[in-house]
MARNU-480576 format. One record per atom (N, C-alpha, C, O): x, y, z; residue in one letter; residue number from 1; atom name. Coordinates in steps of 0.02 Angstrom, whole numbers. Layout:
@x = X; y = Y; z = Z; type = A; seq = NUM; atom = CA
...
END
This chain:
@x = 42; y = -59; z = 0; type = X; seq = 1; atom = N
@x = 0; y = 0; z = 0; type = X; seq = 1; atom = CA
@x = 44; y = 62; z = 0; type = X; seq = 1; atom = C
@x = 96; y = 67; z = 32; type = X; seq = 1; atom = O
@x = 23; y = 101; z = -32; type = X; seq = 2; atom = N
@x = 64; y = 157; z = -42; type = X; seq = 2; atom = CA
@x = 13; y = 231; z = -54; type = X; seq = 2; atom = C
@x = -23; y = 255; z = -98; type = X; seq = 2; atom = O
@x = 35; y = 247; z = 13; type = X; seq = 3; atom = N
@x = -3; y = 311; z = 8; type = X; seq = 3; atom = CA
@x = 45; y = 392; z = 6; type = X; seq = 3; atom = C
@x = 103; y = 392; z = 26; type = X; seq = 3; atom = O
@x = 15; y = 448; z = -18; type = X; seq = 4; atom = N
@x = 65; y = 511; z = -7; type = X; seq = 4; atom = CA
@x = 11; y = 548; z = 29; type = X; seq = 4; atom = C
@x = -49; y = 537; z = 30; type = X; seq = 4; atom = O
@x = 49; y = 596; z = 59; type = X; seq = 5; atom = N
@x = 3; y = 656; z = 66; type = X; seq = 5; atom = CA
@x = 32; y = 707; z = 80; type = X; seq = 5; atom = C
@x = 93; y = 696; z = 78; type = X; seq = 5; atom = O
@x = 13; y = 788; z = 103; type = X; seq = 6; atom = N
@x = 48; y = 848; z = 107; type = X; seq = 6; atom = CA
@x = 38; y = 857; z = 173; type = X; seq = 6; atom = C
@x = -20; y = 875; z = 180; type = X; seq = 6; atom = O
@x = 78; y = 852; z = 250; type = X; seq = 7; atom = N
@x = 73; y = 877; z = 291; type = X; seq = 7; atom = CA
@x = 72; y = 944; z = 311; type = X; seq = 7; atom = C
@x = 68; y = 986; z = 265; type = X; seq = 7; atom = O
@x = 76; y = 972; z = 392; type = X; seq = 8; atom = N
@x = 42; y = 1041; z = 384; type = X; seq = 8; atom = CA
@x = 140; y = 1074; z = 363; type = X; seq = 8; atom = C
@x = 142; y = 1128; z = 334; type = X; seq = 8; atom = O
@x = 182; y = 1053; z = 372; type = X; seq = 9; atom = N
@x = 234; y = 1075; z = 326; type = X; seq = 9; atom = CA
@x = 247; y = 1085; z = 265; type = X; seq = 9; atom = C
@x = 301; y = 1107; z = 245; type = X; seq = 9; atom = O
@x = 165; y = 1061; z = 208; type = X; seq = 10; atom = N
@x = 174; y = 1053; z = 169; type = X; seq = 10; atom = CA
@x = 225; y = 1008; z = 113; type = X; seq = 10; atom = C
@x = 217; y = 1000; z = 52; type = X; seq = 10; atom = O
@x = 270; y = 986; z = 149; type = X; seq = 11; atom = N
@x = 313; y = 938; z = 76; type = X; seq = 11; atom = CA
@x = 268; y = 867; z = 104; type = X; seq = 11; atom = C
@x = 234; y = 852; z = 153; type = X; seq = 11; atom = O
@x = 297; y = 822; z = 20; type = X; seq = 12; atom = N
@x = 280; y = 784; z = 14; type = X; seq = 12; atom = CA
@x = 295; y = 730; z = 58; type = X; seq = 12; atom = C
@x = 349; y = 738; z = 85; type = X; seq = 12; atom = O
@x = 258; y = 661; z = 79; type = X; seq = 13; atom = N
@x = 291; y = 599; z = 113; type = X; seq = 13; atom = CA
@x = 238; y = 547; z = 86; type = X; seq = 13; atom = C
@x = 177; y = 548; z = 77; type = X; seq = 13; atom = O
@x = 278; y = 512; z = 81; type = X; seq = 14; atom = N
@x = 247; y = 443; z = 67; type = X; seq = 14; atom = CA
@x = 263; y = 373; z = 117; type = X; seq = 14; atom = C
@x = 315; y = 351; z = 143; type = X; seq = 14; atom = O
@x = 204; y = 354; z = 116; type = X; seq = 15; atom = N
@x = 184; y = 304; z = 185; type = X; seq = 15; atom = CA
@x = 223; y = 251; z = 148; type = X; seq = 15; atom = C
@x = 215; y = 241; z = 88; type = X; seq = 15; atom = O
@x = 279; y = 208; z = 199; type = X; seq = 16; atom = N
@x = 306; y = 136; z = 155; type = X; seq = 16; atom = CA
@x = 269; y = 75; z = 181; type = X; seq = 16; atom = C
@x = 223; y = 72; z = 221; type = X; seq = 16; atom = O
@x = 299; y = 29; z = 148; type = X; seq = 17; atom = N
@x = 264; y = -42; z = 185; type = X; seq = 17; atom = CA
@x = 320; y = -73; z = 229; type = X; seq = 17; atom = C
@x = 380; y = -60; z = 229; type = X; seq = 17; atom = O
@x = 284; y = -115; z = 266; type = X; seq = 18; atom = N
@x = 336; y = -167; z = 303; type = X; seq = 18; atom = CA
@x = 371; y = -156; z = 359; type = X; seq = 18; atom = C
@x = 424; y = -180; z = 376; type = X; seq = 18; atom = O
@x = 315; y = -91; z = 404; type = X; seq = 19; atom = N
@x = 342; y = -96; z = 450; type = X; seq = 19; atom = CA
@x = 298; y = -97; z = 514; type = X; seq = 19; atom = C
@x = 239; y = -93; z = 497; type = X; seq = 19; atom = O
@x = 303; y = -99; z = 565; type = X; seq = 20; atom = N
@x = 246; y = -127; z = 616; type = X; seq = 20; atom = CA
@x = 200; y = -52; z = 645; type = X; seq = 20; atom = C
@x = 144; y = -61; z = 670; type = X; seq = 20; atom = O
@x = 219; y = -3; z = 639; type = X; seq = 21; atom = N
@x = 193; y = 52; z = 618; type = X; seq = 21; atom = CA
@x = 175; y = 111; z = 566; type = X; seq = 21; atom = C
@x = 163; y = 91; z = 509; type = X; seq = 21; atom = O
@x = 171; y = 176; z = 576; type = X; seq = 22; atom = N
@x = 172; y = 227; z = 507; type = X; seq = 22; atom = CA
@x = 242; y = 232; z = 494; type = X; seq = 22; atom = C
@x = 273; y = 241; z = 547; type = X; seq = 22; atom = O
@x = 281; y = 231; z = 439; type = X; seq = 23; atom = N
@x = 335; y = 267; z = 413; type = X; seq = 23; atom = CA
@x = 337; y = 286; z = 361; type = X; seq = 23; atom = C
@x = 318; y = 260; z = 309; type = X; seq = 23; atom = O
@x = 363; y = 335; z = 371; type = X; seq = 24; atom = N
@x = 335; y = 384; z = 286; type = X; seq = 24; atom = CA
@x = 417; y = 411; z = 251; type = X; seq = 24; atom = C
@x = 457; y = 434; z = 291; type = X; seq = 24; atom = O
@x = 431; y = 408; z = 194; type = X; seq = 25; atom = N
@x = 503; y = 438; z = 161; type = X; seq = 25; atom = CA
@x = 502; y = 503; z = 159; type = X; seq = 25; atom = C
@x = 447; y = 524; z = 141; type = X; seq = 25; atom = O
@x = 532; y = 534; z = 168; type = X; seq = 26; atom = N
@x = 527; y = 635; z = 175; type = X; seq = 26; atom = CA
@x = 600; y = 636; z = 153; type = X; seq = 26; atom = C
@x = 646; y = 597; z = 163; type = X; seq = 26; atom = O
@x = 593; y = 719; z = 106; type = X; seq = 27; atom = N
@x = 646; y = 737; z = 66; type = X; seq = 27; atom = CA
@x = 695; y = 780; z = 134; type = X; seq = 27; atom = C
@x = 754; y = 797; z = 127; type = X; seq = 27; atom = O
@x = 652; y = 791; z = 197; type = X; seq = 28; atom = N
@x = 717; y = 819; z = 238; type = X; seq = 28; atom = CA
@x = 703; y = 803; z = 298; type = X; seq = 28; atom = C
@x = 644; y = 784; z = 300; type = X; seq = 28; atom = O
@x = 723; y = 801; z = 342; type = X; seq = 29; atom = N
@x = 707; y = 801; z = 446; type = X; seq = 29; atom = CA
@x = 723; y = 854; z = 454; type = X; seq = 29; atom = C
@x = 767; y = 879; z = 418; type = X; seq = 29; atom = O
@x = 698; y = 882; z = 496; type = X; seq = 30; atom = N
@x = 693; y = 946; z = 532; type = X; seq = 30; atom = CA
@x = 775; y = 967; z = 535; type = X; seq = 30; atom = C
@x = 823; y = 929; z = 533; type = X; seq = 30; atom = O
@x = 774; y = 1042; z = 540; type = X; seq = 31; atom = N
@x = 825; y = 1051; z = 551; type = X; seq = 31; atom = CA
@x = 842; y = 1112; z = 628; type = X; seq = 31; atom = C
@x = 887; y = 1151; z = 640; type = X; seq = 31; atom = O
@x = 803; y = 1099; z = 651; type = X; seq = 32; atom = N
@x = 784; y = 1160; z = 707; type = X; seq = 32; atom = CA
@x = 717; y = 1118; z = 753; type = X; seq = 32; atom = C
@x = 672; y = 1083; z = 732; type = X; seq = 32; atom = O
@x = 737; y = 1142; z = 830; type = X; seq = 33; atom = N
@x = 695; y = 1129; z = 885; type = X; seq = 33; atom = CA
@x = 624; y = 1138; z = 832; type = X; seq = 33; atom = C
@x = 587; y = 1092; z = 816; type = X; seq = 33; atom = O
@x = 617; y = 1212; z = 810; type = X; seq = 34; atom = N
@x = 536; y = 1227; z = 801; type = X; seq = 34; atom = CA
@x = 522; y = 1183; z = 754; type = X; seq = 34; atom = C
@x = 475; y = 1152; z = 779; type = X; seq = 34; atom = O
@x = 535; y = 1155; z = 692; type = X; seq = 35; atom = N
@x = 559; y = 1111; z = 648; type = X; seq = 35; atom = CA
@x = 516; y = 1039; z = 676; type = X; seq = 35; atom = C
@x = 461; y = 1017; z = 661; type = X; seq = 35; atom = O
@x = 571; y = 1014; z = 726; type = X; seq = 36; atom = N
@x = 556; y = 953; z = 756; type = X; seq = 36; atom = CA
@x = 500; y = 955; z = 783; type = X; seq = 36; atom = C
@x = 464; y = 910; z = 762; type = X; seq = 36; atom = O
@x = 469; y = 1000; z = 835; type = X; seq = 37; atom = N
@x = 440; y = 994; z = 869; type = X; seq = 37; atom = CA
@x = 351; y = 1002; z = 838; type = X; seq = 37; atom = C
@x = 300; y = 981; z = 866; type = X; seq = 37; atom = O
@x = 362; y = 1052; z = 752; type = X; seq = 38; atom = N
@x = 299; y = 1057; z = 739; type = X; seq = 38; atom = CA
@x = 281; y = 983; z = 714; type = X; seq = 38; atom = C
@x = 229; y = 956; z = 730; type = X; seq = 38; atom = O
@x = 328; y = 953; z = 673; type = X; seq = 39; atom = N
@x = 334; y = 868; z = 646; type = X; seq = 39; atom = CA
@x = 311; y = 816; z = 708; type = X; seq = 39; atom = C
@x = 263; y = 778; z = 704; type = X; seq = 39; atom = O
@x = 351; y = 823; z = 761; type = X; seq = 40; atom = N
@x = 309; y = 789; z = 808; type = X; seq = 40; atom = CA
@x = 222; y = 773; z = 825; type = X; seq = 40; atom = C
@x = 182; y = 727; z = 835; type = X; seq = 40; atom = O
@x = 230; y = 856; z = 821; type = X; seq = 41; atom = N
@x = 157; y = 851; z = 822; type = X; seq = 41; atom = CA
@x = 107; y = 842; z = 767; type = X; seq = 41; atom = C
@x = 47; y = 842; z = 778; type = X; seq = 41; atom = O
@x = 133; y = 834; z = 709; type = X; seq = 42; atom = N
@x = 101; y = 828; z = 642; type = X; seq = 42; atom = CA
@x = 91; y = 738; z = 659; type = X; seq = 42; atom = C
@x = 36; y = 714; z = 645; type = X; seq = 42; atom = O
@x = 122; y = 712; z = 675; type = X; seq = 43; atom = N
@x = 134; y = 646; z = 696; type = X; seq = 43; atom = CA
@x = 110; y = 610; z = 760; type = X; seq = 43; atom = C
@x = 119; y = 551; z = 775; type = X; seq = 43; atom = O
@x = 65; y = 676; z = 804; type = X; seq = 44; atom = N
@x = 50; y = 653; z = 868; type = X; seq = 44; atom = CA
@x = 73; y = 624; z = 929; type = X; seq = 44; atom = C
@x = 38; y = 604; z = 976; type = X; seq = 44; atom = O
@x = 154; y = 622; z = 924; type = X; seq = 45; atom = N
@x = 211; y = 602; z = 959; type = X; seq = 45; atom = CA
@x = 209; y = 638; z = 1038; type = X; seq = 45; atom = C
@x = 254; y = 636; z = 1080; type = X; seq = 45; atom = O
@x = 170; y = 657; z = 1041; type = X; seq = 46; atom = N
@x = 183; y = 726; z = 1103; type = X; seq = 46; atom = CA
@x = 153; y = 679; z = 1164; type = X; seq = 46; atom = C
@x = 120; y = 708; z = 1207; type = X; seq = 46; atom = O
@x = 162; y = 618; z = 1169; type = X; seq = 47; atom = N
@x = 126; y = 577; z = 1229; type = X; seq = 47; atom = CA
@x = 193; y = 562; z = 1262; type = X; seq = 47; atom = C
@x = 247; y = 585; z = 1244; type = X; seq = 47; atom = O
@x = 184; y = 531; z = 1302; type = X; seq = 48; atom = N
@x = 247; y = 505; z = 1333; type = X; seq = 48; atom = CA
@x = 256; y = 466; z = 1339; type = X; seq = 48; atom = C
@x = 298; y = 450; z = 1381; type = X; seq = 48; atom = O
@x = 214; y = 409; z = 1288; type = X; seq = 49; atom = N
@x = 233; y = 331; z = 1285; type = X; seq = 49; atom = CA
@x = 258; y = 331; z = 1188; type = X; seq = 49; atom = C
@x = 274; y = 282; z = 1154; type = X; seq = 49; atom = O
@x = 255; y = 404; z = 1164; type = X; seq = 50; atom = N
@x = 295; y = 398; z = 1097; type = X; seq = 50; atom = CA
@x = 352; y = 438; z = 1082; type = X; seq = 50; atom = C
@x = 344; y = 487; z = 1118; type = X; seq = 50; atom = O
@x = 406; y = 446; z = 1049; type = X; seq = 51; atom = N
@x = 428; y = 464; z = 1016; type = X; seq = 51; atom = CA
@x = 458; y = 484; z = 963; type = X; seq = 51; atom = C
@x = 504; y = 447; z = 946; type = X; seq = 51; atom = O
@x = 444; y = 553; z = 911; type = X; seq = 52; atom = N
@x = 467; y = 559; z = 855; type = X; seq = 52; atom = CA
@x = 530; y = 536; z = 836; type = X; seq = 52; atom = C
@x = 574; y = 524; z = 877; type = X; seq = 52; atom = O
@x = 541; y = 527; z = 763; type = X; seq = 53; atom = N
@x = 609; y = 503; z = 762; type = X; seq = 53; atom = CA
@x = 623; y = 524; z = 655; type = X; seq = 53; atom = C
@x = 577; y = 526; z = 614; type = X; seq = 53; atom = O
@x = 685; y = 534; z = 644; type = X; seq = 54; atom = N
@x = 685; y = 570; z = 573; type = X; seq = 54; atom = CA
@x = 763; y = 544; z = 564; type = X; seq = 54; atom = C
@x = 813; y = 571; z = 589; type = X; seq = 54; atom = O
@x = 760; y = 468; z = 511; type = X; seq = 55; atom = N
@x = 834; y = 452; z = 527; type = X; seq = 55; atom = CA
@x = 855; y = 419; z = 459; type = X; seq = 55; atom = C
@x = 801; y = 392; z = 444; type = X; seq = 55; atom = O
@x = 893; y = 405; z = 415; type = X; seq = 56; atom = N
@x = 909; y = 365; z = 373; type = X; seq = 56; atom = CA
@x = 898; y = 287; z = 349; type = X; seq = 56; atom = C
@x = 931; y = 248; z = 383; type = X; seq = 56; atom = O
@x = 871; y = 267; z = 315; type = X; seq = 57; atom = N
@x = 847; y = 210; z = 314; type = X; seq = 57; atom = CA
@x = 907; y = 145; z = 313; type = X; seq = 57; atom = C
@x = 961; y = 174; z = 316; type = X; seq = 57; atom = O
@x = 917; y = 85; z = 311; type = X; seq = 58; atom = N
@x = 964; y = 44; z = 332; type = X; seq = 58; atom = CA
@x = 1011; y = 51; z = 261; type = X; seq = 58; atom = C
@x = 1070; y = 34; z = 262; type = X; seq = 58; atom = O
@x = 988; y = 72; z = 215; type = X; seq = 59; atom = N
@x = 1040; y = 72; z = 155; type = X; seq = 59; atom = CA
@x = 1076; y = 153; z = 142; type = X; seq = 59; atom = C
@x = 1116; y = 172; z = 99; type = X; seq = 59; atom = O
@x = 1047; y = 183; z = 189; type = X; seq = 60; atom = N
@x = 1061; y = 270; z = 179; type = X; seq = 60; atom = CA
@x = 1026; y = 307; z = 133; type = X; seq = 60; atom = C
@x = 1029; y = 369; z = 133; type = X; seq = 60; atom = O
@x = 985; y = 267; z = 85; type = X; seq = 61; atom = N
@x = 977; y = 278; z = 50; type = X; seq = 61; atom = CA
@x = 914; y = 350; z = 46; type = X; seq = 61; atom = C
@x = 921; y = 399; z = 8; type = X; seq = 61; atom = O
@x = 859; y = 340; z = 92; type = X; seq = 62; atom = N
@x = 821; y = 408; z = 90; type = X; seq = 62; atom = CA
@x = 810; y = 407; z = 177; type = X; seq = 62; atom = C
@x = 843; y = 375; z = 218; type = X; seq = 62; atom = O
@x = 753; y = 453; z = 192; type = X; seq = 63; atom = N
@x = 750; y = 483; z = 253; type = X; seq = 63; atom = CA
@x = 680; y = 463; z = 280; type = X; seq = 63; atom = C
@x = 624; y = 486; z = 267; type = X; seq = 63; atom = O
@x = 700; y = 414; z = 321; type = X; seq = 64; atom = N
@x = 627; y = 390; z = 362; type = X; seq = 64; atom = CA
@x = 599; y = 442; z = 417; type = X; seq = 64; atom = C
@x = 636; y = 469; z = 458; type = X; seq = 64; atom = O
@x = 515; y = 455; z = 414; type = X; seq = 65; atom = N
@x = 524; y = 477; z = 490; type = X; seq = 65; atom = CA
@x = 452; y = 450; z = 514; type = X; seq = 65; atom = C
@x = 421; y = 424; z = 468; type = X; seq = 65; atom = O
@x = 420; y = 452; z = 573; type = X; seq = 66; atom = N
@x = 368; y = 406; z = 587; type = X; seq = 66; atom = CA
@x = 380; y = 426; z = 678; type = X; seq = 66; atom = C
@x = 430; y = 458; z = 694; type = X; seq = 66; atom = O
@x = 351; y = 414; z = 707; type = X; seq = 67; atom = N
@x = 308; y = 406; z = 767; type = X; seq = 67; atom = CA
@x = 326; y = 360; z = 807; type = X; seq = 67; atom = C
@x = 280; y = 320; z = 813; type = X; seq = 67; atom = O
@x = 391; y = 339; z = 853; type = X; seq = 68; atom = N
@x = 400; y = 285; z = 867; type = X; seq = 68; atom = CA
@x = 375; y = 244; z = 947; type = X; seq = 68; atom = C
@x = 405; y = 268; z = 995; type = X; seq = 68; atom = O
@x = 342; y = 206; z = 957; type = X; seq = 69; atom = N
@x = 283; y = 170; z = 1005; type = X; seq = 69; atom = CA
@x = 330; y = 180; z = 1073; type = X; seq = 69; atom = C
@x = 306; y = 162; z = 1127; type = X; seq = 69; atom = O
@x = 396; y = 209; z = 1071; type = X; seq = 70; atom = N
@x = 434; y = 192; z = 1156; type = X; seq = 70; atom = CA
@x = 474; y = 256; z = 1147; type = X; seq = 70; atom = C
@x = 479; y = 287; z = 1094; type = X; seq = 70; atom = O
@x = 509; y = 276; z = 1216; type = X; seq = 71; atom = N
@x = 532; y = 355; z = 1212; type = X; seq = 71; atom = CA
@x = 607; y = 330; z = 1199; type = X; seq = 71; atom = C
@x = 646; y = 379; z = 1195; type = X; seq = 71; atom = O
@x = 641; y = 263; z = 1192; type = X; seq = 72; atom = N
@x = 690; y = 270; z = 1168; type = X; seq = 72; atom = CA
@x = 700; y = 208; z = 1122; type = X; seq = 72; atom = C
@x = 682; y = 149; z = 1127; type = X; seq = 72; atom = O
@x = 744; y = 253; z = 1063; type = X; seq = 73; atom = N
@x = 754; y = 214; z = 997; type = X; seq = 73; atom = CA
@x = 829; y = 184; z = 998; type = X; seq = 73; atom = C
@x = 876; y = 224; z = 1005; type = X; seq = 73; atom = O
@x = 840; y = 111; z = 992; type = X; seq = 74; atom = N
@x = 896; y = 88; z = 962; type = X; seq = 74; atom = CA
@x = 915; y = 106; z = 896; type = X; seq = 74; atom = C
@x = 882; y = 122; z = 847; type = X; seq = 74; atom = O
@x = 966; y = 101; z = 906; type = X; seq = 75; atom = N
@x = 1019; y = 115; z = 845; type = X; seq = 75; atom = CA
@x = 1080; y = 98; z = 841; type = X; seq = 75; atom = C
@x = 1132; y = 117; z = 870; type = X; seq = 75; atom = O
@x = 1062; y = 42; z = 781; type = X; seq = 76; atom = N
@x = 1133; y = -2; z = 758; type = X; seq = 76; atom = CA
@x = 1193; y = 63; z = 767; type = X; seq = 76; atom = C
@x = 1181; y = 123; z = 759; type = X; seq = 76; atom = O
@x = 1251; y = 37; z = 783; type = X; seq = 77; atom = N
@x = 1318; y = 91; z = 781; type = X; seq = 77; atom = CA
@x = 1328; y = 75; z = 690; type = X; seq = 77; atom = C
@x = 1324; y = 27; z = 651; type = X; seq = 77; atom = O
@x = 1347; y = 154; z = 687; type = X; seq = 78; atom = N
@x = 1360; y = 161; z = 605; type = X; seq = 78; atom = CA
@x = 1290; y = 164; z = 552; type = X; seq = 78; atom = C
@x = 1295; y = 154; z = 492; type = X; seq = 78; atom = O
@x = 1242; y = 176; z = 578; type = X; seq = 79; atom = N
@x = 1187; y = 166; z = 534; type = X; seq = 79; atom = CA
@x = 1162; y = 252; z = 548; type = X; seq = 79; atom = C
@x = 1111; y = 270; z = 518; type = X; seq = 79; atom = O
@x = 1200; y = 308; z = 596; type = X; seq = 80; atom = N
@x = 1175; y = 380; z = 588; type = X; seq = 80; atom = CA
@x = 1195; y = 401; z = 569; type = X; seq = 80; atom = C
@x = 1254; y = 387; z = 581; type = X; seq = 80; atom = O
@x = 1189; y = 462; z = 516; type = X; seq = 81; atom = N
@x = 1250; y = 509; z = 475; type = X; seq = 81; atom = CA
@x = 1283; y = 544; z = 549; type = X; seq = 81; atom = C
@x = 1330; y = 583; z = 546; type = X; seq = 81; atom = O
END
């Protein structure tokens, strides 16, 4: 399934498959607190059993970002720019 749509940031994201929640490909991650924090909330992350997250996908290849179900994310060493 493959969906797009225009968040309230307006650029584009597209929803991927295959993963146990939403993750969507975006042409950038925030680059600033206000940045992050409006994306969070575009994403509904603002609970305290979630956290946002805007990170490279396992091949580097584009930029995942999505909503993640626990306030802290593993991460393979060598897999962050």
């Amino acid at each position: 399934m493959l969906q797009c749509f225009k968040g309230d940031s307006d650029k584009l994201q597209r929803q991927l498959d295959g993963y146990r929640f939403p993750v969507y490909a975006t042409e950038f991650c925030p680059r600033n607190k206000t940045e992050w924090e409006a994306r969070s909330s575009e994403f509904n992350c603002n609970t305290d059993n979630s956290s946002y997250a805007c990170l490279p996908n396992e091949n580097i290849t584009e930029l995942l970002e999505f909503c993640y179900p626990l306030q802290i994310i593993s991460i393979e060493s060598g897999k962050v720019l």
